[in-house]
C-alpha atoms as one frame of an Amber mdcrd trajectory, in Angstrom:
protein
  -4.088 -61.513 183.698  -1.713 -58.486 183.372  -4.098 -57.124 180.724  -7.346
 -57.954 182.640  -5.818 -55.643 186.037  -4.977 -52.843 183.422  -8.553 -52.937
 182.328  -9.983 -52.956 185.572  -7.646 -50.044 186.710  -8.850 -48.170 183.873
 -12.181 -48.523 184.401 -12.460 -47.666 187.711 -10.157 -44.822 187.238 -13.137
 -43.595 184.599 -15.569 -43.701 187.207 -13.674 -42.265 189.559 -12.657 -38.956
 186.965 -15.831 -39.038 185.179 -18.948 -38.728 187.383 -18.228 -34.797 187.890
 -19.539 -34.114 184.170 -23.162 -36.144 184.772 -23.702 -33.741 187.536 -22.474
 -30.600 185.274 -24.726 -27.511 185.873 -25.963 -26.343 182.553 -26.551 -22.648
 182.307 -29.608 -21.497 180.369 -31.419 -17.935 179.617 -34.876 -18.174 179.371
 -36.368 -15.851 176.809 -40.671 -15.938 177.090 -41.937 -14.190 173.888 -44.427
 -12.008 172.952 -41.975 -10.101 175.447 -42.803  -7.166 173.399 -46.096  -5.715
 173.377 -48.015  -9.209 170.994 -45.485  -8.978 168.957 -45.153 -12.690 167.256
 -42.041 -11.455 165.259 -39.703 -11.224 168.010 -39.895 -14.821 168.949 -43.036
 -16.266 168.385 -45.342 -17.642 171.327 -43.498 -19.712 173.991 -40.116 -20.005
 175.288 -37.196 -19.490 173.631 -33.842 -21.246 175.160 -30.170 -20.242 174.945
 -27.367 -22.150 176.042 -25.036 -19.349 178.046 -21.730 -21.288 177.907 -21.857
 -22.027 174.376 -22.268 -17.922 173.023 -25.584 -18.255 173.721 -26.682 -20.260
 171.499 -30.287 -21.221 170.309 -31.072 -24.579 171.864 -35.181 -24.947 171.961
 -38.219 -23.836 171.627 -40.902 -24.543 174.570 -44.249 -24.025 173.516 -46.849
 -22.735 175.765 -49.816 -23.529 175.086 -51.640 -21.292 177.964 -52.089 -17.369
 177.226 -54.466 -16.684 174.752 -57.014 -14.074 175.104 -61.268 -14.762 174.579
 -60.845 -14.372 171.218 -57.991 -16.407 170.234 -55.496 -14.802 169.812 -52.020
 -14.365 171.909 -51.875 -12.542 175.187 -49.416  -9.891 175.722 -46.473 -12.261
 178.461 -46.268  -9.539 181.092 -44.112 -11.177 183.586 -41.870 -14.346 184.617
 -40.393 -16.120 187.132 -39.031 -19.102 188.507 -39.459 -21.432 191.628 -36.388
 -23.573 192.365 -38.966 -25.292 195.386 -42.106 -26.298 193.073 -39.373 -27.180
 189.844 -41.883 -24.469 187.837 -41.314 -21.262 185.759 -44.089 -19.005 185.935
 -45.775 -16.715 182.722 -48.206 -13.987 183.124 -50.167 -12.346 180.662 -52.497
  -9.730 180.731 -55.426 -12.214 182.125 -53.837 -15.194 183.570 -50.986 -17.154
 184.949 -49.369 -20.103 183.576 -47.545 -22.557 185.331 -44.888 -24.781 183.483
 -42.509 -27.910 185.030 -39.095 -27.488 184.060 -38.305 -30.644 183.772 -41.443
 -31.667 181.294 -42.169 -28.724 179.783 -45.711 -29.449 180.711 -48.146 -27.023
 181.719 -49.443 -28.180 185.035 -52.116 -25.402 185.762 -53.500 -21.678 184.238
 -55.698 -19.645 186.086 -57.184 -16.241 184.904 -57.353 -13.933 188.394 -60.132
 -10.576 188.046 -58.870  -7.867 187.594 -56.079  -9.015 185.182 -52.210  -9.781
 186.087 -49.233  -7.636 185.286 -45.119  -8.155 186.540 -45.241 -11.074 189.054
 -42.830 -11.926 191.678 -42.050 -15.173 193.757 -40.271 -15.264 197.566 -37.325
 -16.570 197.741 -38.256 -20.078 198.945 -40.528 -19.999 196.030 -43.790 -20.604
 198.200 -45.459 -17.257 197.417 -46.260 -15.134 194.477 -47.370 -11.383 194.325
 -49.212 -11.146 191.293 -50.263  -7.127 190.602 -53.790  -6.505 189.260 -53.739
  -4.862 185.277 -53.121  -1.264 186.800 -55.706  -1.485 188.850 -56.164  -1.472
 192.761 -54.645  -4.331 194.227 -51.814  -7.118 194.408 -53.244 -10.459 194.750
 -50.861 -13.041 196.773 -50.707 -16.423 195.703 -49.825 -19.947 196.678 -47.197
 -20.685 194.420 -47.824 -24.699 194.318 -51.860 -24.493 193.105 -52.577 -20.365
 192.194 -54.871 -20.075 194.858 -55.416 -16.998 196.448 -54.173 -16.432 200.201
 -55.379 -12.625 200.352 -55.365  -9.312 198.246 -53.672  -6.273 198.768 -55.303
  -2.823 198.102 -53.120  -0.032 197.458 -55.020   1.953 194.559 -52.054   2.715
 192.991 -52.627   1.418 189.680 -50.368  -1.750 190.351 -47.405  -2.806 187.816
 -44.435  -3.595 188.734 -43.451  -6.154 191.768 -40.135  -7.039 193.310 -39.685
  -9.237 196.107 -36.908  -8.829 198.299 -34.107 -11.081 198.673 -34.113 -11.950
 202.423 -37.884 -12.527 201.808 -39.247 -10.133 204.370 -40.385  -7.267 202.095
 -41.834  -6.938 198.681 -41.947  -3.919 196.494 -44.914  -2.977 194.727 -44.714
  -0.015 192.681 -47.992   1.567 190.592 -48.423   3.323 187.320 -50.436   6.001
 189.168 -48.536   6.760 192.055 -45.085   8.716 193.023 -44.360   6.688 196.174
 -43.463   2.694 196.151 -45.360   0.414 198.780 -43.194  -1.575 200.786 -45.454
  -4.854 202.038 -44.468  -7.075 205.169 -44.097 -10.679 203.336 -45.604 -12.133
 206.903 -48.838 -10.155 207.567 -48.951  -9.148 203.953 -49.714  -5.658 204.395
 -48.214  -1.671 203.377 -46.164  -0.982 206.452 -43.952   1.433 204.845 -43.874
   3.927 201.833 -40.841   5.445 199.702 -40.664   8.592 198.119 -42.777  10.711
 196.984 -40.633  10.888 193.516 -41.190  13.373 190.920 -44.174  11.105 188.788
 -45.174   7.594 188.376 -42.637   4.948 188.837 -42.116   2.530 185.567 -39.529
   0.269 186.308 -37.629  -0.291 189.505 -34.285  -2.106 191.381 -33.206  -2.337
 194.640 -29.565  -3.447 196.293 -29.029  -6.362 197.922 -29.377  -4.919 201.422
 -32.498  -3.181 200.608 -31.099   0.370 201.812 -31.808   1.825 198.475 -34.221
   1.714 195.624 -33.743   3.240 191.833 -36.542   3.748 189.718 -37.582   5.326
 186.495 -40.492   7.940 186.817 -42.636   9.094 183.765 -41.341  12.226 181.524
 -37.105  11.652 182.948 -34.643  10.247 180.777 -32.662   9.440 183.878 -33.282
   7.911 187.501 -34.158   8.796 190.796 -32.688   7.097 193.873 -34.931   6.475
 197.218 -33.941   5.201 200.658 -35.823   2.245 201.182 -34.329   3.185 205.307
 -36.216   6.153 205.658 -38.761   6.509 203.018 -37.264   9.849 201.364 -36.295
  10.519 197.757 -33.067  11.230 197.785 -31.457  12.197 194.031 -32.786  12.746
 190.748 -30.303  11.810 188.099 -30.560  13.036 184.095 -29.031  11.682 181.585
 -26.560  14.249 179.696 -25.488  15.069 176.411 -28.761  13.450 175.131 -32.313
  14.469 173.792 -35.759  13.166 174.793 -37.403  12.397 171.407 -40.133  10.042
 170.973 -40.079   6.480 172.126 -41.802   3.418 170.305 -43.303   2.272 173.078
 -44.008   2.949 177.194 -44.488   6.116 176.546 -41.516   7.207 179.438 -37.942
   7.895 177.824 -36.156   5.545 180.209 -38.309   2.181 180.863 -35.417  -0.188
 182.307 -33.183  -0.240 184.890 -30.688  -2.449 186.618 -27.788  -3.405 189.040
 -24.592  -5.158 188.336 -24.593  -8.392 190.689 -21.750  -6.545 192.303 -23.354
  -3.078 192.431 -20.496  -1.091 191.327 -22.541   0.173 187.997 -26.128   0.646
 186.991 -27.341   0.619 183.701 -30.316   2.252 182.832 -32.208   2.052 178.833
 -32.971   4.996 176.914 -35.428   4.398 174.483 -35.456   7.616 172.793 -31.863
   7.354 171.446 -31.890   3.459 171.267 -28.987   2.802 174.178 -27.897   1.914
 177.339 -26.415   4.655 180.103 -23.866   2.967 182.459 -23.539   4.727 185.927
 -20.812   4.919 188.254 -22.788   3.419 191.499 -19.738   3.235 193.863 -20.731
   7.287 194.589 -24.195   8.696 195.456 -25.873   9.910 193.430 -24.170   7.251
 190.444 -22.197   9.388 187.618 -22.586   9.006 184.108 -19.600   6.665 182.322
 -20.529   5.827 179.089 -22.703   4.631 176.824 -23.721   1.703 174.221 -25.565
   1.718 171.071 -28.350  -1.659 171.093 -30.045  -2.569 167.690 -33.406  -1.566
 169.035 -35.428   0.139 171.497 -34.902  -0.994 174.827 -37.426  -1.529 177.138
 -35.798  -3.721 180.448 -32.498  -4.706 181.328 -31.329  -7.208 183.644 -27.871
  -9.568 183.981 -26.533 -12.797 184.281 -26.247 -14.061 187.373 -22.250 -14.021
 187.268 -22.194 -10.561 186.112 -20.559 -11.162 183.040 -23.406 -10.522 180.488
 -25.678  -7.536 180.734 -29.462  -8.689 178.881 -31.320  -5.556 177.342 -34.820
  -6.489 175.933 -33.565  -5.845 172.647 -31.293  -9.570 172.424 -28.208  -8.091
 172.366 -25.457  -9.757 174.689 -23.670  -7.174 176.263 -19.945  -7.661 177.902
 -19.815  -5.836 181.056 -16.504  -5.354 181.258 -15.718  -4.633 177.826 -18.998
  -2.690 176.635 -18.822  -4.889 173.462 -22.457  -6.735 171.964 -20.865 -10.378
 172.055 -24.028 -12.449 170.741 -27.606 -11.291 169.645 -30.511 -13.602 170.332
 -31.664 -15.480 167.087 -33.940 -18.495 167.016 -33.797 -21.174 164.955 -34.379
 -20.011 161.399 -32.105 -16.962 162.876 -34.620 -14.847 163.376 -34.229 -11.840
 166.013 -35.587 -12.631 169.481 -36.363 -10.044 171.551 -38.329  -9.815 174.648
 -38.762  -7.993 178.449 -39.147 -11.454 180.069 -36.601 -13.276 180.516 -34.394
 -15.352 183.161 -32.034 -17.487 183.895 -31.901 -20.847 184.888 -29.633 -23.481
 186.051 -29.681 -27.521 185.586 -28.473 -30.128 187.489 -29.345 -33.787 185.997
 -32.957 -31.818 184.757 -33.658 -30.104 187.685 -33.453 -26.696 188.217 -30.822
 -25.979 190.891 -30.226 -21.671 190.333 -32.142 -19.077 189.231 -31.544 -15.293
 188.363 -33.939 -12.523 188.071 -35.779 -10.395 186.257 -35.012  -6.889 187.957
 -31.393  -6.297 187.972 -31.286  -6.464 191.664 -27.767  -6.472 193.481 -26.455
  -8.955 195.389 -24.018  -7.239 198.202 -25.768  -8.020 201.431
């Protein structure tokens, strides 16, 4: 009898200790490949998963069967995000969008849109999409749940890159023919503001948290310029020093990547011509010039984890923020070099995606 009450006291002190661990959040980056350009080499076609609390480690590959051009061959991934409310990651290529369960891994729809699709970006409650147009006139906004489209947005700015704001009232839409960035009301879905103009085109962008300020890369500047998202004026243009502007593999723009630490205090910009990251001082205006880190290819994005710990150039090196030091490089499973300018992070609760991150850098000091 003794015996029995000592097993019964064990047992239910197991269920009472052990339950935490079946509801353990799982932390995973999400890399979608060809990130770079069509390139097959750098991962192959589909999604590419690494386990963040275990050195990023390889754990899967997700095929996607969606994204292949007329003739058969693989589209260039040009965008991709997540939406905790529909359970779905999103992938766009140069024609279409594909949308994939997180749970299944099933693709539940595709739809090509005219005029092409470049950088998308979902609200925050993960009910809308902004889906740019190939460089062409408009942005296209979408019902998240089925594709469809709820209006279009014409800004003849060559659209590009998209970044919807964090308290879901604005989205940024920035053009690869136009100096200023269009600021849309997420309600009425129409330009009620405009920032800049900057010195040329803007390539890639980030905002902070509060949406005060925006940072972009322009064509021709290995460097930044800063904008106040407040009043609509450029306000600094910041160069990179002690290095040359030589020829870049791709882009065509010296420094194609940008991004905030969750906490704000640095930015980090790429340099493709010299094959490194910049880190900026961004607790004074404009940010100074710290130091920089060599990455084992061109880079062409940057973004971070969503704890700030790990800073994720396109090139699949793991960076240590604090410490500056590459800490793991993205291999798949034959060890093969993954690299790629889509990619997110996602967090799992008993298969269901609970967290996300994002694909811009953005900050996170409201």
């Amino acid at each position: 009898m003794k015996n029995y009450r000592l097993l019964l006291f064990v047992a239910l002190a197991c269920l009472t200790t052990f339950p935490v661990r079946a509801q353990q959040t799982k932390r995973y980056l999400y890399v979608v490949t060809p990130g770079v350009r069509n390139y097959l080499g750098y991962g192959g076609h589909g999604i590419n998963v690494f386990d963040i609390d275990d050195n990023h480690k390889f754990v899967k590959f997700i095929e996607t069967p969606g994204g292949m051009k007329a003739d058969g061959t693989v589209s260039n991934v040009k965008g991709v995000d997540v939406s905790l409310a529909t359970n779905a990651i999103y992938i766009s290529t140069l024609e279409a969008i594909q949308c994939y369960d997180l749970t299944t891994s099933k693709l539940r729809w595709e739809k090509q849109y005219e005029g092409g699709v470049d950088r998308i970006s979902i609200s925050p409650d993960g009910g809308t999409i902004y889906s740019p147009s190939l460089e062409k006139e408009f942005w296209n906004v979408l019902d998240a749940r089925s594709g469809d489209i709820i209006t279009k947005i014409v800004t003849n700015s060559g659209s590009h890159n998209t970044i919807y704001g964090p308290d879901g009232k604005y989205v940024y839409l920035a053009g690869l023919k136009a100096p200023v960035l269009n600021v849309a009301d997420a309600k009425t879905h129409k330009v009620v503001k405009q920032v800049g103009p900057f010195t040329a085109a803007i390539r890639p962008f980030t905002i902070n948290g509060k949406q005060t300020l925006v940072y972009v890369n322009v064509n021709g500047l290995l460097g930044f310029e800063v904008g106040d998202l407040t009043t609509g004026k450029m306000l600094h243009r910041v160069t990179v020093e002690g290095f040359l502007v030589n020829d870049v593999k791709r882009h065509g723009c010296p420094s194609h990547g940008i991004g905030l630490t969750p906490d704000e205090r640095e930015l980090w910009l790429c340099d493709g011509a010299n094959e490194r990251l910049h880190v900026f001082d961004n607790t004074v205006m404009p940010p100074v010039q710290k130091t920089t880190i060599r990455v084992r290819d061109m880079p062409g994005w940057i973004t971070f984890s969503v704890d700030g710990k790990y800073a994720y150039p396109s090139t699949g090196d793991v960076i240590d923020v604090k410490t500056r030091h590459i800490v793991a490089t993205l291999e798949d499973a034959e060890h093969n070099a993954v690299q790629s300018e889509k990619m997110v992070e996602i967090h799992f609760r008993n298969g269901k995606a609970v967290a996300m991150g994002d694909q811009f850098g953005i900050g996170t000091v409201r």
